[in-house]
N, C-alpha and C positions, 0 to 999 in steps of 0.2 A: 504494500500500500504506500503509498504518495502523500505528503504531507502537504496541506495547503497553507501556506506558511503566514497566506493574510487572516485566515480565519483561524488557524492552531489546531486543528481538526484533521482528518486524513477524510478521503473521498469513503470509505468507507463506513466510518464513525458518522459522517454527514448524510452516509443513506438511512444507516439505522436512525441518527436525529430526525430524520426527516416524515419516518413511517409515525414517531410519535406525535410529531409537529402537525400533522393529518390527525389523529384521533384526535388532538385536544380540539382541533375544532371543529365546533358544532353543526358546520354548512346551512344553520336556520335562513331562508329567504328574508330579508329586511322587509320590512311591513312596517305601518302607523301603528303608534302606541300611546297609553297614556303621560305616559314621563317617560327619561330615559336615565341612568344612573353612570355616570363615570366613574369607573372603579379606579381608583390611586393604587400610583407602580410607581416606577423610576423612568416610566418610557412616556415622552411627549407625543407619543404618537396618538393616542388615547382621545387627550383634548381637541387634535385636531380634528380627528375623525369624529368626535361628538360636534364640533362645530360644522362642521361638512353634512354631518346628518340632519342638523339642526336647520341648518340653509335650506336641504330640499325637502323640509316639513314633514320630519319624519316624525316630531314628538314637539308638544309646547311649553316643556318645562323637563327642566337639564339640572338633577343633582353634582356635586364632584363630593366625591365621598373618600376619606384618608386624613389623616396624621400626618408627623415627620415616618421617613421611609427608613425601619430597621437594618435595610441593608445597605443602603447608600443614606444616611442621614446628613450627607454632608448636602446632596443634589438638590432638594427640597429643603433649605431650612424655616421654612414657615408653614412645614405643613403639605402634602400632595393636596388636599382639595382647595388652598390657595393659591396655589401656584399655577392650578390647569384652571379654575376660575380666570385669572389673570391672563392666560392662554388664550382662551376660548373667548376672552373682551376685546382681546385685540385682534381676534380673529373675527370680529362680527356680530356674537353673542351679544344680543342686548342684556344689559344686567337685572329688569324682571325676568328674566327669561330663567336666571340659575340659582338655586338655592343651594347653601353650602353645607357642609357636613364635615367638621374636621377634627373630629374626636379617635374615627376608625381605625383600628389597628391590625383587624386580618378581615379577611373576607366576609366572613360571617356577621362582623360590625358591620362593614361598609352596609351590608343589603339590609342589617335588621335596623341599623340607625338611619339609612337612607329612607325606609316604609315609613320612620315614627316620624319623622320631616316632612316628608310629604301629607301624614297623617294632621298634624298640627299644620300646615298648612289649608286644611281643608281639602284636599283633594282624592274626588274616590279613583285610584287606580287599580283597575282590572287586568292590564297591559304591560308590561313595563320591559324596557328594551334595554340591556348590560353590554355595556362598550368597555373592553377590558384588552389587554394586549393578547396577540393572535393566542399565544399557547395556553392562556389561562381560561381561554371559555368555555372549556369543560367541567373546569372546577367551578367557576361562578354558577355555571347550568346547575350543578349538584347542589350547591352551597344553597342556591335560591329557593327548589323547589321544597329542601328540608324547612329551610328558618322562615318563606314567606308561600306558602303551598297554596295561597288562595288568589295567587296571580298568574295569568299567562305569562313564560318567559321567551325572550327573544333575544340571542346573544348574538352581538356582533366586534369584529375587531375588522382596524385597517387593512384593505383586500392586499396583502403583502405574497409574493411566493416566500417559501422557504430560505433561498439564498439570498434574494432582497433583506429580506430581516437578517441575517447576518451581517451583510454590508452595513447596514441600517445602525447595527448596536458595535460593529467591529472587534467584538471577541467571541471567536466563537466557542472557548470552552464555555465561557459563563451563560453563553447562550442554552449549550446542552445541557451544562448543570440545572441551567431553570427548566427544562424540557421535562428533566428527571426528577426535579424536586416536585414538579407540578403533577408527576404521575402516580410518584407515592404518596400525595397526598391525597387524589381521587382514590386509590388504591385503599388508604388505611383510613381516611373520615371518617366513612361510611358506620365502622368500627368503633367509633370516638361519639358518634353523633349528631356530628357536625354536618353532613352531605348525605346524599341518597346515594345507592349505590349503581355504580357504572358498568354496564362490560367491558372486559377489556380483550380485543384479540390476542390470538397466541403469538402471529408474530411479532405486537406491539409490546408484550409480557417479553417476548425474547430479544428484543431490541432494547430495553429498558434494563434486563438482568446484564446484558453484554455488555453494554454503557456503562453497567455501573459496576462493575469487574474491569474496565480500561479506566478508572479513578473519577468519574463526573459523580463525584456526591457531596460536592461543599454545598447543596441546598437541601439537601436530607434534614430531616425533621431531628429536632435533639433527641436523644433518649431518656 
């Protein structure tokens, strides 16, 4: 195997990344919703695509939900859902348009503090449309339909290919590292309580076990 020396990855390790990079997302059609929730990361890509959705009236009212970010706390210091606010204004967002949420600090906040926001705001949502970066919209789909089960959910991330997003983030181990941390945590919620549970294909199971046998596990859950 051949090492691709801009991403840190070999062509090979990039295929198995890539079978997993396909399960986490959801392929849901975009459709009208009642809100839409931007989930807080370290990736601006999020905001823009919530403001790009927002343009072609995909939804009339835009949470950004997150804290400071535990893994890059330096990228975000006031916060992920101030910052992609701040994003998404200067992108066009009118500012009734977003309401803020910046307590969150895993997933399961962002969605159950983003409902009670919206909640105290008055609005009934039936709908609701999760813009999250490409590889986590599996887990937000699971996260949602345990902590808020009496919503339609519609997960969408930036229409990226696979090797685009590594351009995009220019590392590509930390890339697979989050590919894999993202798997074991659909994988092991379920178990915790946190998410519904997923299937998972065999050869995504053996793409994931190989990965993480060549050292991609600085995103594995503490024990």
């Amino acid at each position: 195997m051949t090492t691709d020396s801009q991403r840190g990855i070999t062509d090979n390790q990039r295929q198995r990344a890539k079978l997993i990079w396909d399960y986490h997302r959801m392929g849901h059609e975009l459709r009208a919703a009642d809100a839409a929730i931007g989930l807080g990361s370290h990736d601006l890509g999020v905001p823009v695509f919530c403001a790009e959705l927002y343009r072609a009236g995909f939804f009339p009212i835009l949470v950004f939900s997150g804290g400071s970010n535990p893994t890059h706390p330096g990228r975000f210091p006031r916060g992920e859902a101030v910052h992609f606010r701040e994003h998404a204004l200067a992108l066009g967002v009118p500012t009734e348009a977003i309401v803020l949420e910046p307590n969150a600090r895993n997933t399961g906040q962002n969605i159950t503090f983003s409902r009670d926001v919206l909640a105290a705001a008055g609005l009934d949502v039936k709908t609701v449309l999760l813009v999250a970066m490409p590889y986590m919209e599996r887990r937000a789909f699971a996260t949602a339909r345990k902590v808020w089960p009496e919503v339609e959910v519609i997960c969408a991330s930036a229409p990226l290919e696979f090797d685009d997003y590594l351009k995009t983030i220019g590392d590509g181990k930390l890339v697979v590292d989050q590919l894999v941390g993202d798997l074991q945590r659909v994988i092991e919620y379920p178990k915790l309580g946190f998410a519904i549970e997923q299937d998972v294909p065999e050869d995504v199971h053996a793409a994931y076990q190989s990965l993480l046998d060549d050292g991609f596990d600085s995103r594995l859950l503490k024990p």
